[in-house]
C-alpha positions as CSV (number, residue, x, y, z in Angstrom):
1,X,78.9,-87.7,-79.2
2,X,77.9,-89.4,-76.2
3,X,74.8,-92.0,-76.7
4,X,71.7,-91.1,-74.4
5,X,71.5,-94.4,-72.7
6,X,75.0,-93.6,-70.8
7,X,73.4,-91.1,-68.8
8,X,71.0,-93.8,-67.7
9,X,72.6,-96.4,-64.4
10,X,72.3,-100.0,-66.1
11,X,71.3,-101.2,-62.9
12,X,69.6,-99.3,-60.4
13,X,70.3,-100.0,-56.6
14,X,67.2,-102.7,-55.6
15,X,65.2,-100.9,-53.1
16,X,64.7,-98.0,-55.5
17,X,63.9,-100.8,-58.6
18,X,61.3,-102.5,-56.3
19,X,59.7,-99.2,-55.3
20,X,58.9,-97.7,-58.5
21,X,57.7,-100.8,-59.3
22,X,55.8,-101.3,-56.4
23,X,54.1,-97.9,-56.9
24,X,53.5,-98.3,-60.8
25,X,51.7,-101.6,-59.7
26,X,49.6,-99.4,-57.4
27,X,48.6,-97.0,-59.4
28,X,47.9,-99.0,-62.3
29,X,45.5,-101.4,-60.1
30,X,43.7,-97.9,-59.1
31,X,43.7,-97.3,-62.4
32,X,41.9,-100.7,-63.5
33,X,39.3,-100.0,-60.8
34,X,38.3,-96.6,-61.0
35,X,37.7,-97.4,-64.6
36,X,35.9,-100.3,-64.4
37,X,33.7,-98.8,-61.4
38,X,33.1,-95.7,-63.7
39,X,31.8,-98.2,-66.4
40,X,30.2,-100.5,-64.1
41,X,28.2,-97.3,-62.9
42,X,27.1,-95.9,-66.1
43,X,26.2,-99.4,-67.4
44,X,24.0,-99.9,-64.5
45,X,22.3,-96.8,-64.3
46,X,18.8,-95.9,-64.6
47,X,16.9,-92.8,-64.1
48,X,12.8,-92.7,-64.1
49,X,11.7,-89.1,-63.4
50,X,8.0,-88.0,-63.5
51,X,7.7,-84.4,-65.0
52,X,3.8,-83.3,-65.0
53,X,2.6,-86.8,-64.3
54,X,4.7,-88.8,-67.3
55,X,7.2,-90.6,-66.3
56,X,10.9,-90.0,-68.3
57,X,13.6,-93.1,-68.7
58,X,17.1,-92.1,-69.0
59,X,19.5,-95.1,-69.7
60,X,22.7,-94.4,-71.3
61,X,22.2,-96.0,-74.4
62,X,20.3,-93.1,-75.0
63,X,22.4,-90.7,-75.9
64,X,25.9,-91.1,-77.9
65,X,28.4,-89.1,-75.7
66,X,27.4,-91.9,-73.1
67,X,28.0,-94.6,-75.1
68,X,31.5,-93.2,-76.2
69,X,32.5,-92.9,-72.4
70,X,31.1,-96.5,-71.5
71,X,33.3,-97.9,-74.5
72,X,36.3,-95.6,-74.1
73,X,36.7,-96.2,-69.6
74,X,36.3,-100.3,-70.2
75,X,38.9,-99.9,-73.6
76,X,41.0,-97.9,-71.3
77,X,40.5,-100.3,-68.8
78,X,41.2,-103.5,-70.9
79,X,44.5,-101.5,-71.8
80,X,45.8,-100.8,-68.5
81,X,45.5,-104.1,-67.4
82,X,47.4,-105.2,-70.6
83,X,50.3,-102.5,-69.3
84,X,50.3,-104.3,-66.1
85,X,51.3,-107.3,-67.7
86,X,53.9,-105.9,-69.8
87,X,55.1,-104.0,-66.1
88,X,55.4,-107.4,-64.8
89,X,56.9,-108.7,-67.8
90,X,59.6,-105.5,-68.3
91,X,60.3,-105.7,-64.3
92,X,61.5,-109.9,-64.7
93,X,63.4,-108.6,-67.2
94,X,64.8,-105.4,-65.7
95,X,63.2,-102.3,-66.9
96,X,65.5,-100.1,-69.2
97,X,65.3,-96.7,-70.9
98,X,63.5,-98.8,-73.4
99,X,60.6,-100.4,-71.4
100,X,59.6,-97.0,-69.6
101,X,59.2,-95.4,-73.1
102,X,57.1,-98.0,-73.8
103,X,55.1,-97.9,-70.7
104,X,55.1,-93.7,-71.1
105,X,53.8,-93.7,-74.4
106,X,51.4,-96.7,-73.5
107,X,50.3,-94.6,-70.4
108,X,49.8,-91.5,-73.2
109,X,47.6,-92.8,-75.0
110,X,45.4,-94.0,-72.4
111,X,45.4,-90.3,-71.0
112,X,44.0,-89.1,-73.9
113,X,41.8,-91.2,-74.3
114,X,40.1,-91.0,-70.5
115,X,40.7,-87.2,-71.7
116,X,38.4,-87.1,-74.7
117,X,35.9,-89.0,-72.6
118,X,35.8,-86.4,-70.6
119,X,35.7,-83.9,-72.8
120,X,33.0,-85.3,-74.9
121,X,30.7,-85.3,-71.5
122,X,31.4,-81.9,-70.9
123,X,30.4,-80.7,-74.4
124,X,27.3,-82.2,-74.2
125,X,26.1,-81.1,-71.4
126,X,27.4,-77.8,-72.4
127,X,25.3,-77.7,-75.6
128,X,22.7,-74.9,-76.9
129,X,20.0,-76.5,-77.2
């Protein structure tokens, strides 16, 4: 039986290595931002609306699902900035077959995560009430 990593090149030609990680840096820097932005937002926020003559705050410390998504985008956030530090430490060292399952299952859990956030907005909003 033939092991997995011989299907794998040892070393990729140099432009295709400093492309893919050019565009991993990228993408994990938009990443970072939209992230932080969507926390930044949320944090920062704060409604006053004035139904019959009394006025109505709305922060979101107010209600749970918000507080979830605040905590979950700036944990994501902390944690993609931790990959791209492990990207820059894998690419010095050459990224193997090894290092991108790392990355892929890093970048896994961080999907779900921004996932459940979203989910747990949506069922909120979606609630009887």
């Amino acid at each position: 039986m033939e092991r997995s990593e011989a299907n794998f090149p040892e070393n990729p030609p140099l432009k295709k290595h400093k492309l893919v990680i050019g565009a991993q840096i990228c993408l994990r820097i938009v990443a970072i931002v939209t992230a932080l932005a969507a926390t930044w937002v949320i944090i920062n926020s704060n409604e006053t609306v004035v139904v019959y003559g009394l006025p109505f705050d709305a922060r979101y410390s107010y209600s749970p699902a918000f507080k979830f998504f605040v905590f979950a985008n700036a944990f994501a956030c902390g944690f993609t900035l931790l990959s791209l530090f492990f990207l820059f430490f894998f690419a010095r060292r050459g990224l193997t077959p090894a290092n991108y399952f790392v990355l892929f299952l890093h970048d896994l859990v961080m999907l779900v995560l921004y996932k459940s956030t979203k989910f747990k907005d949506k069922l909120v909003f979606t609630k009887d009430v």
